[in-house]
Backbone as CSV, one residue per row, in Angstrom:
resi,resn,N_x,N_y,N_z,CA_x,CA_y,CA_z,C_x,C_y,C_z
1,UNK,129.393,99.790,89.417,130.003,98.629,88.808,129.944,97.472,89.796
2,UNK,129.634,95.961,89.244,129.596,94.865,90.299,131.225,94.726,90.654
3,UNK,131.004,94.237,91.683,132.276,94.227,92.451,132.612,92.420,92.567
4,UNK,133.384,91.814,93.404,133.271,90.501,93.575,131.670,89.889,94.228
5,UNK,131.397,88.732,93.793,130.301,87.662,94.429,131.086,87.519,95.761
6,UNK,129.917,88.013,96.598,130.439,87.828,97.799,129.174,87.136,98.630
7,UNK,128.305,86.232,98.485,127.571,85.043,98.950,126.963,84.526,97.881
8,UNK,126.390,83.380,98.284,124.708,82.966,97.494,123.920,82.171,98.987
9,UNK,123.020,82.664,99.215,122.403,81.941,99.936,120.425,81.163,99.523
10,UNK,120.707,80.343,99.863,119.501,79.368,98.894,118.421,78.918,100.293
11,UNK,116.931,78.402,100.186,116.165,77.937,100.631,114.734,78.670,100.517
12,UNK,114.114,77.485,101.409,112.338,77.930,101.187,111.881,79.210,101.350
13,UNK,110.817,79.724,100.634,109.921,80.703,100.863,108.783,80.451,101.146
14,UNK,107.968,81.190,101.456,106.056,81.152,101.857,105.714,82.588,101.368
15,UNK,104.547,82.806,100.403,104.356,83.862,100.110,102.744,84.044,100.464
16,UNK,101.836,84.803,100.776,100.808,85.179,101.333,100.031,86.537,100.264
17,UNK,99.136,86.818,100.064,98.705,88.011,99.875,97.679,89.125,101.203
18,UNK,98.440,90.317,101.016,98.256,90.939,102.203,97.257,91.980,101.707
19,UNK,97.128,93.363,102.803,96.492,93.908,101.835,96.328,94.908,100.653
20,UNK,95.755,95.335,99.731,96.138,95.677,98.470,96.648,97.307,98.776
21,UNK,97.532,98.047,98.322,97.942,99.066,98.241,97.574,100.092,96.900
22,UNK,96.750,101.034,97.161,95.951,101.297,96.003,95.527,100.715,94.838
23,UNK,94.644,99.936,95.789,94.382,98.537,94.582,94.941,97.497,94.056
24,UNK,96.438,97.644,94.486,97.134,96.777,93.431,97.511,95.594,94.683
25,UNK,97.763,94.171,94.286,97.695,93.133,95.024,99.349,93.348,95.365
26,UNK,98.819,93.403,96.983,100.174,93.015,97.771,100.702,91.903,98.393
27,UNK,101.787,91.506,98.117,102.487,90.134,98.699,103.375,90.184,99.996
28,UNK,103.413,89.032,100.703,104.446,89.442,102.201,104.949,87.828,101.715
29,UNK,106.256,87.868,101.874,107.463,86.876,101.687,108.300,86.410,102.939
30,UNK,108.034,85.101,103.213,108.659,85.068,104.602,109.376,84.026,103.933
31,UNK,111.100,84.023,104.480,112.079,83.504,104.061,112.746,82.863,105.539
32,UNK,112.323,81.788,105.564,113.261,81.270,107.201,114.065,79.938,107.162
33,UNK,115.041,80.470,107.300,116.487,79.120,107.539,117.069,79.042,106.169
34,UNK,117.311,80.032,105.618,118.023,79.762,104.125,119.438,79.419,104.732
35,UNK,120.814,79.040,104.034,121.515,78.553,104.401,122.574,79.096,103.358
36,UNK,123.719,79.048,103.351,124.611,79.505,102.590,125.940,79.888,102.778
37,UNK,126.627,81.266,102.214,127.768,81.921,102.528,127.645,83.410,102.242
38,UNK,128.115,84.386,103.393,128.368,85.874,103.112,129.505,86.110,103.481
39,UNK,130.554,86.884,102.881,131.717,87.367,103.266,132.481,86.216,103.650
40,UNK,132.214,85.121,103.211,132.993,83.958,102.958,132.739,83.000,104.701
41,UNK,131.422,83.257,105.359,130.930,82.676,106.320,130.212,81.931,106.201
42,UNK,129.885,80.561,106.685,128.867,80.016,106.346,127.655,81.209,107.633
43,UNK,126.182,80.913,106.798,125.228,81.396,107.435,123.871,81.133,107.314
44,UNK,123.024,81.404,107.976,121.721,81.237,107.641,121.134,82.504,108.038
45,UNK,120.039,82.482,107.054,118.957,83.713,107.116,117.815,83.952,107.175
46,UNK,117.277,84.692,107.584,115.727,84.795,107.936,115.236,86.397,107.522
47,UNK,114.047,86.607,106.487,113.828,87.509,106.345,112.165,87.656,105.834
48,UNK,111.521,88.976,106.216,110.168,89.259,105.537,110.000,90.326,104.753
49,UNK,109.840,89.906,103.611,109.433,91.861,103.048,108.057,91.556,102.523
50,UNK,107.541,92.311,101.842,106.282,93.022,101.351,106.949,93.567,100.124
51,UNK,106.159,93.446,98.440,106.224,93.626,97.486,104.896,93.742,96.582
52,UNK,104.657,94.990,96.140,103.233,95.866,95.341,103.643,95.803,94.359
53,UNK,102.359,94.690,93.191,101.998,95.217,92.096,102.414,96.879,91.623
54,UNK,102.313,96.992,90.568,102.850,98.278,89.644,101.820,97.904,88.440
55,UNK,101.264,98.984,88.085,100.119,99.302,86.827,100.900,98.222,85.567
56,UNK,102.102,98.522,85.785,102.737,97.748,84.693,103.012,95.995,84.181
57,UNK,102.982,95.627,86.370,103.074,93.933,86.004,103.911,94.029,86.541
58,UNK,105.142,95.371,87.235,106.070,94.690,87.674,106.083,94.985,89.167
59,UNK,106.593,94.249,89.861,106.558,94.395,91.227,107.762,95.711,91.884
60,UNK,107.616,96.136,93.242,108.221,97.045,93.790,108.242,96.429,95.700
61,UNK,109.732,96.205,95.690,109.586,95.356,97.109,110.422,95.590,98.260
62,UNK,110.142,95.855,99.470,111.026,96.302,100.728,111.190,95.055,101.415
63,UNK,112.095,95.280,102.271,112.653,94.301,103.336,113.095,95.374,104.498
64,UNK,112.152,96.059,105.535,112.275,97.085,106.052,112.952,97.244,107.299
65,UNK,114.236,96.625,107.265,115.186,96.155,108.244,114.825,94.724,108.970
66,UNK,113.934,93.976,108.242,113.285,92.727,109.232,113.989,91.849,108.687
67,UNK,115.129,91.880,108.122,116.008,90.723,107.959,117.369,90.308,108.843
68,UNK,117.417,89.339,109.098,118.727,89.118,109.597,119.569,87.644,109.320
69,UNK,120.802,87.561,109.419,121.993,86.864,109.153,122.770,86.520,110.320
70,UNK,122.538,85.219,110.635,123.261,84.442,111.526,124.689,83.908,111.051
71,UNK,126.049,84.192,111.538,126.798,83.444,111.461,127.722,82.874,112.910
72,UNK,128.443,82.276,113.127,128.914,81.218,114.083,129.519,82.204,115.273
73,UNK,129.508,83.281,114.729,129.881,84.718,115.884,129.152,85.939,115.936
74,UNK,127.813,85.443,115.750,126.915,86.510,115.742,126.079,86.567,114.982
75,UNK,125.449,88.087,114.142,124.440,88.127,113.857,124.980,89.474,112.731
76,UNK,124.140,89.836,112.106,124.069,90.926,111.480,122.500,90.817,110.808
77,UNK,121.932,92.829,111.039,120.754,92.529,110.403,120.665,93.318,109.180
78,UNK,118.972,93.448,108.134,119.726,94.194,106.841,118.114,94.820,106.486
79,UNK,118.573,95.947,105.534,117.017,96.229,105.203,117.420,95.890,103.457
80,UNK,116.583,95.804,102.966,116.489,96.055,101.315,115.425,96.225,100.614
81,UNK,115.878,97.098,99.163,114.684,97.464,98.204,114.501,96.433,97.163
82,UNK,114.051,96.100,95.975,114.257,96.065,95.120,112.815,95.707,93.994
83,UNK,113.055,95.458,92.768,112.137,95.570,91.585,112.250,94.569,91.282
84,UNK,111.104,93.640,90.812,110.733,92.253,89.790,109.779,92.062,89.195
85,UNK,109.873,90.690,88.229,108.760,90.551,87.516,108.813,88.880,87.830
86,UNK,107.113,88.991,87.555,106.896,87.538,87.608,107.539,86.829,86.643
87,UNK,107.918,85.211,86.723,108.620,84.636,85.550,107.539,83.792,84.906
88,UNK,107.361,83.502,83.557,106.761,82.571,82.758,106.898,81.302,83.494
89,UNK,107.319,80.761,84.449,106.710,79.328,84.987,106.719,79.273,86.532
90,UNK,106.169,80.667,86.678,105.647,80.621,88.136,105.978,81.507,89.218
91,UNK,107.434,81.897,89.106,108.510,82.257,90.619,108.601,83.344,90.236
92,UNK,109.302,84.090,90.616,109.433,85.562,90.472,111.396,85.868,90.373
93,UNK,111.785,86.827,90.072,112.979,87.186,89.921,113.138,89.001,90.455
94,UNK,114.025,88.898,91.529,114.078,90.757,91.876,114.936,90.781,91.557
95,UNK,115.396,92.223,92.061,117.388,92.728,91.890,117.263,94.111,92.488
96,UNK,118.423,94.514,93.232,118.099,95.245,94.159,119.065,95.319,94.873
97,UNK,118.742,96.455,96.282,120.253,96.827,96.960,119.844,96.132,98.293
98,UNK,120.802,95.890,98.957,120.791,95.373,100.444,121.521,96.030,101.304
99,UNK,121.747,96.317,102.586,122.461,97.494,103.678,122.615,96.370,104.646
100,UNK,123.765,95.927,105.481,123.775,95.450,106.525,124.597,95.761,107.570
101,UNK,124.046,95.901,108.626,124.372,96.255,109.565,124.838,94.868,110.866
102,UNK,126.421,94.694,110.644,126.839,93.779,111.187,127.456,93.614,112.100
103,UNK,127.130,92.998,113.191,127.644,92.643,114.813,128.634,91.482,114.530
104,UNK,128.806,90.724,114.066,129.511,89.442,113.945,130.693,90.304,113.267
105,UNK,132.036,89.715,113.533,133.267,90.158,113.197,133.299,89.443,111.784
106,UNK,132.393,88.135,111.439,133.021,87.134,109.764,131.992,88.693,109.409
107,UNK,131.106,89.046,109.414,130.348,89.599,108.352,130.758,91.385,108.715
108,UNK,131.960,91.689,108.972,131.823,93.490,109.218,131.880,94.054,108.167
109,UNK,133.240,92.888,107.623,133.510,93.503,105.864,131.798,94.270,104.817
110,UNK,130.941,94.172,105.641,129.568,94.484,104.567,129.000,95.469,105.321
111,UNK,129.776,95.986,106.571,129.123,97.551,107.086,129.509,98.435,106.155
112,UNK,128.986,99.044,106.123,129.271,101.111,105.226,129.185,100.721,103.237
113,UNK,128.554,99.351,103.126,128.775,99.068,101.685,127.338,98.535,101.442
114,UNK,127.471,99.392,100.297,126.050,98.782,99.239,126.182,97.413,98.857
115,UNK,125.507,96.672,98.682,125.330,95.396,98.255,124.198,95.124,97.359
116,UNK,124.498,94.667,95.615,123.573,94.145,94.878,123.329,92.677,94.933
117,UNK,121.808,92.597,94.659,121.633,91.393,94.363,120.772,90.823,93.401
118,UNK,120.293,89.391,92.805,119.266,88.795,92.500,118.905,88.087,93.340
119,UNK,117.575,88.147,93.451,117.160,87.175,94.193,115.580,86.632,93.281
120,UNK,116.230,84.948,93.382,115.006,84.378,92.242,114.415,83.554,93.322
121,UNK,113.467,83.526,92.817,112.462,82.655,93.316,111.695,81.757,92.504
122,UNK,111.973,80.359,92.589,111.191,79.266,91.557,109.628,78.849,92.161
123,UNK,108.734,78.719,90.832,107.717,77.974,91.064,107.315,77.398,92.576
124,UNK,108.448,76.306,93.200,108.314,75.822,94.077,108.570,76.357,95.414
125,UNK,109.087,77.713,95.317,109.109,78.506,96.364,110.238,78.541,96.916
126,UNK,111.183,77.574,96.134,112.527,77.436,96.621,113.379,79.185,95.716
127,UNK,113.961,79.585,96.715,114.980,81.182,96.599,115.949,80.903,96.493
128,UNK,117.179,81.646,95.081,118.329,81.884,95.513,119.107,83.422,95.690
129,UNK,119.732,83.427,96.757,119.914,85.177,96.595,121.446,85.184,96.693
130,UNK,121.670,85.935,95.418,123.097,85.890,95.031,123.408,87.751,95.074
131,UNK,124.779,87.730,95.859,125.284,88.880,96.124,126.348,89.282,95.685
132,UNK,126.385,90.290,95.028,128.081,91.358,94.731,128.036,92.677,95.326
133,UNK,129.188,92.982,95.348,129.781,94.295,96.516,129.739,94.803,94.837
134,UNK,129.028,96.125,95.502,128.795,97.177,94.183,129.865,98.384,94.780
135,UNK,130.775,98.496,93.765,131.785,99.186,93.863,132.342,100.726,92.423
């Protein structure tokens, strides 16, 4: 069950094609200086995953601990999975779990807890990734 919204954090992406994983076209997503709130901190974030085509059209995507979350007392870093599909005018839309592993005292509240999210991505490459504590 979703639990409370506990961030949204917004900004640019760069997406690349890497190489194909049994054929199917692979993408690498680099996300740097998004800006926002987690656990009621302001923060910024930086992250890369990699996401494979599926026979079907829909994508399948990791973030293999290469993410991390700056806030004003530290840091916390995160891995995540999740599934999307391309959208009819361009950007893409996932949803998916996130794990973080947090050094900063604003962000501890999100050790030992699953975290859902969406994370969209428009045409213009601009991301928003919105979070609830799945409870």
């Amino acid at each position: 069950m979703l639990g409370e919204h506990i961030g949204t954090i917004t900004g640019p992406t760069s997406m690349k094609a890497v190489t194909a994983v049994g054929g199917m076209p692979t993408f690498e997503t680099t996300a740097s200086g998004l800006a926002g709130t987690l656990a009621g901190a302001d923060v910024t974030s930086f992250a890369t995953y990699g996401a494979t085509m599926k026979a079907d059209g829909s994508f399948y995507g990791e973030c293999p601990n290469a993410g991390v979350v700056m806030a004003a007392d530290g840091v916390a870093t995160f891995r995540a999975t999740g599934c999307g599909n391309p959208t009819s005018d361009g950007g893409f839309i996932f949803k998916g779990v996130v794990y973080f592993e947090a050094h900063a005292a604003s962000l501890s509240s999100l050790n030992g807890k699953a975290v859902v999210y969406d994370w969209v991505v428009g045409p213009d490459g601009n991301a928003t990734w919105d979070l609830w504590e799945w409870v």
